[in-house]
N, C-alpha and C positions, 0 to 999 in steps of 0.2 A: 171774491173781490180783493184787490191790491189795497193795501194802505194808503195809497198814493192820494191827493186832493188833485189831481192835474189830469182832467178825465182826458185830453191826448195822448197824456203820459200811457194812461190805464188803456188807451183803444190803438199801442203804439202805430200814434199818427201824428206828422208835421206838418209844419203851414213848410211850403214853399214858393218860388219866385223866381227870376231869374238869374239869383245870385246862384241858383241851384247849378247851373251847369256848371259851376267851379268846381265843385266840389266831388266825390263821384256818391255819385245819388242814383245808381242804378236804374230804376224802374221813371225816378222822376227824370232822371237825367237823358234818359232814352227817348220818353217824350217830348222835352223840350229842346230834343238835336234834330234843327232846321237842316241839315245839312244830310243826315241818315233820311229822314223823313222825306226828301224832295225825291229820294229814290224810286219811291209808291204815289206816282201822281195825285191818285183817290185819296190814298193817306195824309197826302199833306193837303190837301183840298179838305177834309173831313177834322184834321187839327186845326185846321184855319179859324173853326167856329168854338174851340176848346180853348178855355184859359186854366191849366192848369192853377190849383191853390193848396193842394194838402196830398201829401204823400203815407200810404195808410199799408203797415209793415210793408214788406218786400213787391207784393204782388197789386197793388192797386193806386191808381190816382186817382183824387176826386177832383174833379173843376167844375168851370160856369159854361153854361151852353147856349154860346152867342149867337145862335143862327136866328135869322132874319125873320120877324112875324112872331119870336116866342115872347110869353108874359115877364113881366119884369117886378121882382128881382129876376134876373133868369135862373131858371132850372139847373138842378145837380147833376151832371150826369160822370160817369168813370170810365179809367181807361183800365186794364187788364196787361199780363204778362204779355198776352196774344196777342197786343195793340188792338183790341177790339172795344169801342168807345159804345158803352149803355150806358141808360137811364136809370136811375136809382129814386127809391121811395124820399122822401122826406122834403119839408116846403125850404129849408136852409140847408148850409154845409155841414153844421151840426145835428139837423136830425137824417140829413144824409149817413154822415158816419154813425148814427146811431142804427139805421137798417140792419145792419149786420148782427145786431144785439138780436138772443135768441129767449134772455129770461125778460119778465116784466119788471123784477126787481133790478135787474141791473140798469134796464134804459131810466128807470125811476130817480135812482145815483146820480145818473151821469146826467140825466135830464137835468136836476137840480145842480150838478154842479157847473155846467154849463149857462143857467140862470145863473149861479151866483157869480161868476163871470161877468155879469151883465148882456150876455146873451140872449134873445126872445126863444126862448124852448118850451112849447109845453104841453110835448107828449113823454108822456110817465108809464108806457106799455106798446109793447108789438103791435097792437090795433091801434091802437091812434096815430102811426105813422103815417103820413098820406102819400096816395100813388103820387109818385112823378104828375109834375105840371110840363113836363117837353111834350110841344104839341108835334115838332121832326125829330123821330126818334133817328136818335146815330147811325145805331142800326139798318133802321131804311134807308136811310140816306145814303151810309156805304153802299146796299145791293143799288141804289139806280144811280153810283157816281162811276 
């Protein structure tokens, strides 16, 4: 584990918005280009229900998945280098990015420091992360759009 107290720091992941397409943000900047995106009708139909919020190293964005009929808060779901949008475990964006965590002690850390944040987190291991609450998974969705 890094010294670091700034568990985004530690999982290098940023909150983003749409200040981001100023800047070059790669993977988040790809996603939020309306412009690239209108090329892939299905694609931009399938971003339509995606608010990107957290850009997590090079290869992933986490956002909210807005489509119609889901529980609310709505569900985590990400997008990929491949522009392929899943569902990921965890009931917030913070035990979203915490999925990816492989040991029990590290989501424990980062569980806590995410509480101390003032964040509601409080899974402190691999198994208490909960499956995705997306009742249209992206996935599906992309095969019948």
């Amino acid at each position: 584990m890094q010294a670091s107290s700034d568990p985004l720091e530690y999982l290098d992941a940023r909150v983003i918005g749409p200040e981001s397409t100023t800047w070059d943000g790669g993977l988040a900047q790809a996603v939020l280009d309306d412009e690239a995106n209108s090329e892939v009708p299905h694609f931009a139909k399938l971003l339509s229900y995606f608010l990107p919020v957290a850009q997590k190293g090079t290869d992933f964005v986490y956002g909210y998945w807005l489509y119609p009929g889901e529980v609310w808060p709505p569900p985590v779901v990400c997008a990929d280098t491949e522009g392929t949008l899943f569902a990921v475990g965890g009931a917030s964006l913070a035990e979203a990015l915490l999925s990816d965590c492989e040991e029990d002690a590290e989501i424990a850390l980062l569980g806590q420091w995410f509480t101390n944040l003032g964040l509601s987190v409080t899974v402190r291991s691999v198994s208490e992360i909960p499956d995705s609450l997306v009742r249209m998974d992206p996935e599906v969705l992309e095969g019948e759009l």
